[in-house]
Backbone as a printed PyTorch tensor [residue, N CA C, xyz], in Angstrom:
tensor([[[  3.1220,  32.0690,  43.8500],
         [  3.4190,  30.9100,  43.0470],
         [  2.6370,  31.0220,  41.7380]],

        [[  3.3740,  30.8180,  40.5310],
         [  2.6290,  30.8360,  39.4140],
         [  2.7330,  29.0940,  38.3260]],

        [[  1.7250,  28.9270,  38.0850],
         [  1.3460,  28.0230,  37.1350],
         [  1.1560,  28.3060,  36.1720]],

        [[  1.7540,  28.3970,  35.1780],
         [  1.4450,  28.6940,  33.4640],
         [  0.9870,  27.5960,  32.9850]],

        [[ -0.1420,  27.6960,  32.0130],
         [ -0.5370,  26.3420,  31.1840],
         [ -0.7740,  26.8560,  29.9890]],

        [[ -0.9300,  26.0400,  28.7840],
         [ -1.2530,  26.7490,  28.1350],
         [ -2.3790,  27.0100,  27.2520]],

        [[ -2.7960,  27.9020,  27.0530],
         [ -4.6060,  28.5470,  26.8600],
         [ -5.3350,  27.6930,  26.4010]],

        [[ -4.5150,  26.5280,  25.2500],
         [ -5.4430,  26.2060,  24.1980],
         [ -4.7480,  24.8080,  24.7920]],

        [[ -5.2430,  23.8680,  24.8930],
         [ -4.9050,  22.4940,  24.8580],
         [ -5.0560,  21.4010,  24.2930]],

        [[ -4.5350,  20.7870,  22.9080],
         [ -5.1300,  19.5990,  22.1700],
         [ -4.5750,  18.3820,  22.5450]],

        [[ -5.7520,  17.7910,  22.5450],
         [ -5.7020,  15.8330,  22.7140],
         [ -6.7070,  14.9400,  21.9120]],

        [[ -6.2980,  14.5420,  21.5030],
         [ -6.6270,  13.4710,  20.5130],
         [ -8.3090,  12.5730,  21.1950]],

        [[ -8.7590,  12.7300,  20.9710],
         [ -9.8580,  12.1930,  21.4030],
         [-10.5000,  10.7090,  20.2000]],

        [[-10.4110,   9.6150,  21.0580],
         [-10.7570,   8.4520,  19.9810],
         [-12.4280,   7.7010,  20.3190]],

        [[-13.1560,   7.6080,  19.7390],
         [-14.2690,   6.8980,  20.0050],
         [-14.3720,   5.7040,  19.3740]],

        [[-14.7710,   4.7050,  19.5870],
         [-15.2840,   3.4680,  18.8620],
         [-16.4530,   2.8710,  19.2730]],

        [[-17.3280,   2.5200,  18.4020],
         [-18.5340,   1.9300,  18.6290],
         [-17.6970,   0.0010,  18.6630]],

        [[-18.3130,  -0.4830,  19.9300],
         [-17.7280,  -1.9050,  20.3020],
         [-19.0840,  -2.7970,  19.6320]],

        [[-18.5940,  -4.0630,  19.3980],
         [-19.6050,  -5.1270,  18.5380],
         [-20.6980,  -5.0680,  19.8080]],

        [[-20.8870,  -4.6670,  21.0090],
         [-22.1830,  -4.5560,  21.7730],
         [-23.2160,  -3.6900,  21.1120]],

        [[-22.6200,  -2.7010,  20.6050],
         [-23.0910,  -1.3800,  20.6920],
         [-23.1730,  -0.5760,  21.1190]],

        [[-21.9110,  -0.7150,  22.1560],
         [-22.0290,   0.7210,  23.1280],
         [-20.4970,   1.3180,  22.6070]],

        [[-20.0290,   2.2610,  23.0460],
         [-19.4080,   3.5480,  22.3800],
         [-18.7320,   3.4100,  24.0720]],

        [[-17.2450,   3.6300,  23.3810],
         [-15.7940,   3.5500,  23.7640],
         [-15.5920,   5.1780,  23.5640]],

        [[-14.9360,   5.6960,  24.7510],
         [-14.4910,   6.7350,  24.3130],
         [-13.0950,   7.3700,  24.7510]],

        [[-12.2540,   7.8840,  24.4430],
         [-10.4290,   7.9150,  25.2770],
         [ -9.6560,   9.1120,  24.9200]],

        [[ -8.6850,   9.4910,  25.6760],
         [ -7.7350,  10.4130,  25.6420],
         [ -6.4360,  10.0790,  25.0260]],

        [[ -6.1890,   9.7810,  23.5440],
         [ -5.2020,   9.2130,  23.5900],
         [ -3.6830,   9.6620,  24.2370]],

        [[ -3.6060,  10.7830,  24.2780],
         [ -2.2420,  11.4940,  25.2120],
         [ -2.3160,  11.0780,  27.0230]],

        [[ -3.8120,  10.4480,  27.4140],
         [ -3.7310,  10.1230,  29.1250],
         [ -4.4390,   8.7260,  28.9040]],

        [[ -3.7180,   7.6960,  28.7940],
         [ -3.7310,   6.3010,  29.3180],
         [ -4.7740,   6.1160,  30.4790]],

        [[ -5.3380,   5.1220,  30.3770],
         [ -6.3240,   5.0480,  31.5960],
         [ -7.9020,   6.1360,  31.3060]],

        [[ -7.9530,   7.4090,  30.4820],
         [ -8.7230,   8.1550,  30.6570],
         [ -9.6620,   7.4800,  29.5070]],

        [[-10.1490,   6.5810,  29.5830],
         [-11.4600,   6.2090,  28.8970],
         [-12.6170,   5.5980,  29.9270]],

        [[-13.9110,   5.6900,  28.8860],
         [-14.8660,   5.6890,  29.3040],
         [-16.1830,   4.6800,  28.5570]],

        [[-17.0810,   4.0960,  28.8700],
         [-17.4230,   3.2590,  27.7190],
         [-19.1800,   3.5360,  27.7990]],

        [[-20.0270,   3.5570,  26.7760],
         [-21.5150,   4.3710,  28.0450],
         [-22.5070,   3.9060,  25.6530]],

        [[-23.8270,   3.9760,  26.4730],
         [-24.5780,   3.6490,  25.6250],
         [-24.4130,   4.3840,  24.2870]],

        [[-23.9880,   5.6150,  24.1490],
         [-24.3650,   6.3360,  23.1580],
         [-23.3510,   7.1660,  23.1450]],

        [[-22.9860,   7.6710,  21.6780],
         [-21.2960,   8.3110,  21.0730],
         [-21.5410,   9.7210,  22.0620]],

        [[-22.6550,  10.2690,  21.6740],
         [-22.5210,  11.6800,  22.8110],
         [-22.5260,  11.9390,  24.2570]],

        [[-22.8330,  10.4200,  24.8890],
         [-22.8380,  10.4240,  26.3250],
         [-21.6740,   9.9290,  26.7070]],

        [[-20.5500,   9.1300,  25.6690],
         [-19.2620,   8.3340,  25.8670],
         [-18.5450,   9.9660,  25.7820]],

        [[-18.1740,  10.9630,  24.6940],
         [-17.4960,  12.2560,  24.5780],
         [-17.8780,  12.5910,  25.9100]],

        [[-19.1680,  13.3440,  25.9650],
         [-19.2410,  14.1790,  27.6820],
         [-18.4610,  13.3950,  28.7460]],

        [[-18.8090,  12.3250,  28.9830],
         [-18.0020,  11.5390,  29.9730],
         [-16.8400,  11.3240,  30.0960]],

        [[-15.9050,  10.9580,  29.0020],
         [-14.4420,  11.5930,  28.5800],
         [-13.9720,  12.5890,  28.7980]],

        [[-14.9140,  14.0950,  28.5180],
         [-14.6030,  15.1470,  28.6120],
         [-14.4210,  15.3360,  30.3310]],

        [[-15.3660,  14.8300,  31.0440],
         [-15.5640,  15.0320,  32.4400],
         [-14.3850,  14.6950,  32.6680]],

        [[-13.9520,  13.3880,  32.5480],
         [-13.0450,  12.6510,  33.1680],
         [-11.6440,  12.8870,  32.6870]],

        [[-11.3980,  13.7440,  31.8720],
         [-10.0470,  14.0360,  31.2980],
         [-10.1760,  15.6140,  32.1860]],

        [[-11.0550,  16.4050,  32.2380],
         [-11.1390,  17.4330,  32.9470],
         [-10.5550,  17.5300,  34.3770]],

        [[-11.4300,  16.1180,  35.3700],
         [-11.3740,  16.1930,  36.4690],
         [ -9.9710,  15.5380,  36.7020]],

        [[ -9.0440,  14.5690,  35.8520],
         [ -8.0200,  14.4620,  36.0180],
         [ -6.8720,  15.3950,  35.7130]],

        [[ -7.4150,  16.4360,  34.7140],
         [ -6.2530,  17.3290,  34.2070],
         [ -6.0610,  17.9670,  35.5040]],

        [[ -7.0490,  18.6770,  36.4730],
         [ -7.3040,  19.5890,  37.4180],
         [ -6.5130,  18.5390,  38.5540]],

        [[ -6.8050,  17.1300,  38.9860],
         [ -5.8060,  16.7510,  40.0630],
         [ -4.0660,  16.9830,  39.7610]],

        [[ -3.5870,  16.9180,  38.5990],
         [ -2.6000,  17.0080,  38.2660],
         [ -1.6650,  18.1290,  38.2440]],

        [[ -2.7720,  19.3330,  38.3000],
         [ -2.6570,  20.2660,  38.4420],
         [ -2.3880,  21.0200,  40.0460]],

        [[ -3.3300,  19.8690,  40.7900],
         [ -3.1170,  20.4300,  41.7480],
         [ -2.4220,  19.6200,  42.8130]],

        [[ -1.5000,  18.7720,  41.9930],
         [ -0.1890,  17.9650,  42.7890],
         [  1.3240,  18.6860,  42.3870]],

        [[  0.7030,  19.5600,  41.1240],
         [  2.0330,  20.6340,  40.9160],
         [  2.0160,  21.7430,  42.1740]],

        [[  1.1030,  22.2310,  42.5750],
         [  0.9940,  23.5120,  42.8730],
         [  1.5280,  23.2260,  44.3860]],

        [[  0.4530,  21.8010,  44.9190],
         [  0.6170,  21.1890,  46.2170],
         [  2.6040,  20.6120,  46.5170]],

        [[  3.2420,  20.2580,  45.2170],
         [  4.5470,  19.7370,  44.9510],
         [  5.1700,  21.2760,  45.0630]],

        [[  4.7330,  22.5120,  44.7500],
         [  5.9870,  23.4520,  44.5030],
         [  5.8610,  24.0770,  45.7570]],

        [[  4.5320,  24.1760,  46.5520],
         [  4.7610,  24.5180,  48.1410],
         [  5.1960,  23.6930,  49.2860]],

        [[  5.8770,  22.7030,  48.5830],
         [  6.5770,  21.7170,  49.4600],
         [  5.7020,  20.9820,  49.9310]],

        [[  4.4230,  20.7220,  49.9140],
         [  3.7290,  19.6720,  50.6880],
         [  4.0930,  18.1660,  50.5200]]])
């Protein structure tokens, strides 16, 4: 079974600092994939995690979907 993806992948990544002061951070191409955290570089990593660990389930409901499970 093969999965092609492709090498390079761009998504729009949006941050906003909220009137609290804490830092918003999102995927705009995956709905739901935001994150909200004290500081602009700990809101990105955490985004990054979380757009990661969802790209990879998605990935592996194709693979789990094409062996018939």
């Amino acid at each position: 079974m093969n999965l092609t993806l492709p090498s390079q992948l761009n998504v729009t990544l949006l941050v906003e600092r909220l009137e609290t002061g804490k830092f918003v951070a999102s995927i705009y191409e995956f709905p739901g994939c935001r994150v909200e955290a004290d500081t602009r570089e700990t809101a990105i990593e955490q985004v990054q995690a979380a757009f990661l660990d969802r790209l990879n389930r998605i990935i592996y409901r194709i693979i789990d979907h094409r062996r018939g499970a």
